[in-house]
TORKOL-865130 format. One record per residue: residue in three letters; residue number from 0; x, y, z of N, C-alpha, C in turn. Coordinates in steps of 0.05 Angstrom, whole numbers, plus 5000, padded with zeros to 4 digits. Each point is the difference from the previous one (the first is absolute). Layout:
code,pos,n.east,n.north,n.up,ca.east,ca.north,ca.up,c.east,c.north,c.up
ALA,NUM,X,Y,Z,X,Y,Z,X,Y,Z
...
//
This chain:
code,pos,n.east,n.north,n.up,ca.east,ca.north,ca.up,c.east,c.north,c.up
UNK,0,5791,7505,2422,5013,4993,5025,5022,4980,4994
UNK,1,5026,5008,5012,5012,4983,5000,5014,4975,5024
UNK,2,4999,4972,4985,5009,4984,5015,5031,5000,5015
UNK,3,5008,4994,5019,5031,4997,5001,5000,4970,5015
UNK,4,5013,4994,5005,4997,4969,5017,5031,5003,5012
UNK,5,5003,4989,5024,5022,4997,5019,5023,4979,4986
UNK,6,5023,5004,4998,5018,4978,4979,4991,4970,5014
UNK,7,4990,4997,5015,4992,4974,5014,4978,4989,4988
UNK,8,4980,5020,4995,4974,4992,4988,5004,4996,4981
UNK,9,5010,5017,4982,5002,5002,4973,5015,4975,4993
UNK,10,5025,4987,5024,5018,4973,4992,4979,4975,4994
UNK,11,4981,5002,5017,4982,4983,5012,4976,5007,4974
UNK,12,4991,5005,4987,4980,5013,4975,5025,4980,4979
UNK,13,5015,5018,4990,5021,4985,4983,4996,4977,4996
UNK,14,5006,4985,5034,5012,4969,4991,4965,4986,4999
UNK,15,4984,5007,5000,4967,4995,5001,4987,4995,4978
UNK,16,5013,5026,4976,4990,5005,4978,4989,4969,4985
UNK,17,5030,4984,4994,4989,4975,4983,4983,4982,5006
UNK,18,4996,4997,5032,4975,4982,5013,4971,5020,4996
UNK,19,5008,5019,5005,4967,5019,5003,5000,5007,4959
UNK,20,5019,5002,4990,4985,5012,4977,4999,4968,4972
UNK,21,5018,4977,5003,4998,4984,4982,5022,5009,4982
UNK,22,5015,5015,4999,5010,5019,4990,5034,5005,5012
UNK,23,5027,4996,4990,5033,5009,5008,4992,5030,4997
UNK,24,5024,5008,5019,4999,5038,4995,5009,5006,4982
UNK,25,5019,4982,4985,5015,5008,4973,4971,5007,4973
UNK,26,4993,4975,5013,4965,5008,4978,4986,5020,5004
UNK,27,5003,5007,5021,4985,5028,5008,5021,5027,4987
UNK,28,5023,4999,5006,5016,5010,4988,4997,5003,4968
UNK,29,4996,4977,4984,4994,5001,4977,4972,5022,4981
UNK,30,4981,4987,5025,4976,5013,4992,5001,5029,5006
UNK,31,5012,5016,5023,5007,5019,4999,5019,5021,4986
UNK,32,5012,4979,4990,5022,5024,4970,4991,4994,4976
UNK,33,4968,4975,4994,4989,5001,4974,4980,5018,5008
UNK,34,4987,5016,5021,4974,5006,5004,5013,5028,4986
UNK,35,4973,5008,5006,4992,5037,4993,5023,5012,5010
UNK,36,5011,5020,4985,5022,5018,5006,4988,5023,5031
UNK,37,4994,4985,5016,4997,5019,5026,5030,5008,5017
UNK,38,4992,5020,5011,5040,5008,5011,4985,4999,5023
UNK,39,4980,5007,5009,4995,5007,5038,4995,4979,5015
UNK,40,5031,4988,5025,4983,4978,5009,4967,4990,5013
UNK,41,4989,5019,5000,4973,4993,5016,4979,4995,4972
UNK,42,5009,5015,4975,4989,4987,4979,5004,4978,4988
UNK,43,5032,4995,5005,5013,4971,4994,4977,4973,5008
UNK,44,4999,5008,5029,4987,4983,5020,4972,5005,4995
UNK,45,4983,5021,4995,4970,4990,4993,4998,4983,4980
UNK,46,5025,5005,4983,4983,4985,4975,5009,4972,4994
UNK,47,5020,4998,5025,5005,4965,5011,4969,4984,5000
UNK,48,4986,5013,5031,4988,4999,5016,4973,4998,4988
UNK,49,4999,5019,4979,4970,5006,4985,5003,4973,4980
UNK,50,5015,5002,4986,5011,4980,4972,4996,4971,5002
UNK,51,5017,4994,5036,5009,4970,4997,4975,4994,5028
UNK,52,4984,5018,5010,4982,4995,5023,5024,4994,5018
UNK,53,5020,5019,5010,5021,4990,5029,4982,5027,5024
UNK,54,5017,4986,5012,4989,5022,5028,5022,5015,4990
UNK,55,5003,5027,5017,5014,5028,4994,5019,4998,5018
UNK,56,5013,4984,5021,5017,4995,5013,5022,4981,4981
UNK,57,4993,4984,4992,5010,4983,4977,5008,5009,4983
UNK,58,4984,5017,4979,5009,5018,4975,5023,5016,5008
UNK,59,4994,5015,5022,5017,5018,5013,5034,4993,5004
UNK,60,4990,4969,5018,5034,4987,4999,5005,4996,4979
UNK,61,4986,4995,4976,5016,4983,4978,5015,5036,4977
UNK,62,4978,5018,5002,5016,5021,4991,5023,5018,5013
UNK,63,4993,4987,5027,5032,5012,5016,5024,4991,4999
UNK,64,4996,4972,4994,5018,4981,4998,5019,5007,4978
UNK,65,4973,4993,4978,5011,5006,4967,5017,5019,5000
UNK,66,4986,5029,5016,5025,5020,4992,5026,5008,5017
UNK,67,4998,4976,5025,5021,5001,5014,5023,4988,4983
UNK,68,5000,4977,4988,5018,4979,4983,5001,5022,4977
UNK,69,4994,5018,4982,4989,5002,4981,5034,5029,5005
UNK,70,4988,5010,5031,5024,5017,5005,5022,4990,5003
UNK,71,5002,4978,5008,5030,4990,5015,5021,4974,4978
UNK,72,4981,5009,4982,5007,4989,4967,5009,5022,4979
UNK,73,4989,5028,5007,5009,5014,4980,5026,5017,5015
UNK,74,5021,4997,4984,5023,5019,5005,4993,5037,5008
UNK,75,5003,5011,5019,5003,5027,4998,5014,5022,4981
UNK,76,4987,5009,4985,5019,5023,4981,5025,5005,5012
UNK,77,5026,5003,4991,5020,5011,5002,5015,4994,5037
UNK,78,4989,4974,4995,5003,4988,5032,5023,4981,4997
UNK,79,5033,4997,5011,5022,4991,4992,4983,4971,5011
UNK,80,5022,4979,4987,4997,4975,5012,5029,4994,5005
UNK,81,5001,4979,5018,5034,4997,5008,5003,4966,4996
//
């Protein structure tokens, strides 16, 4: 099953993460591109959730996040820049 969250919720999860987890997203970020080579976000996020004991709403934002920045950092193939 997959999670989606409203860009409101999901804003609101985000800015939560470092009070609820002890934990910056960048660190979560970290732990997620040293972990297990998983590609599926809902696997991304169990093995947040299973790994670090988060709730699945949490894991969820922090792998949506990750691969939102993760997109809007990598250049598009054969995409001009001006």
């Amino acid at each position: 099953m997959s999670v989606t969250h409203s860009p409101e919720m999901h804003a609101q999860l985000i800015a939560r993460i470092p009070t609820v987890t002890g934990r910056e997203l960048s660190e979560w970020f970290d732990t997620l591109e040293n972990g297990p080579g998983l590609t599926r976000c809902l696997e991304r996020a169990n093995w947040l959730a299973d790994e670090y004991n988060l709730s699945h709403g949490y894991a969820q934002a922090i792998v949506q996040e990750h691969d939102r920045r993760r997109r809007n950092r990598t250049p598009i193939p054969n995409q001009r820049t001006s």
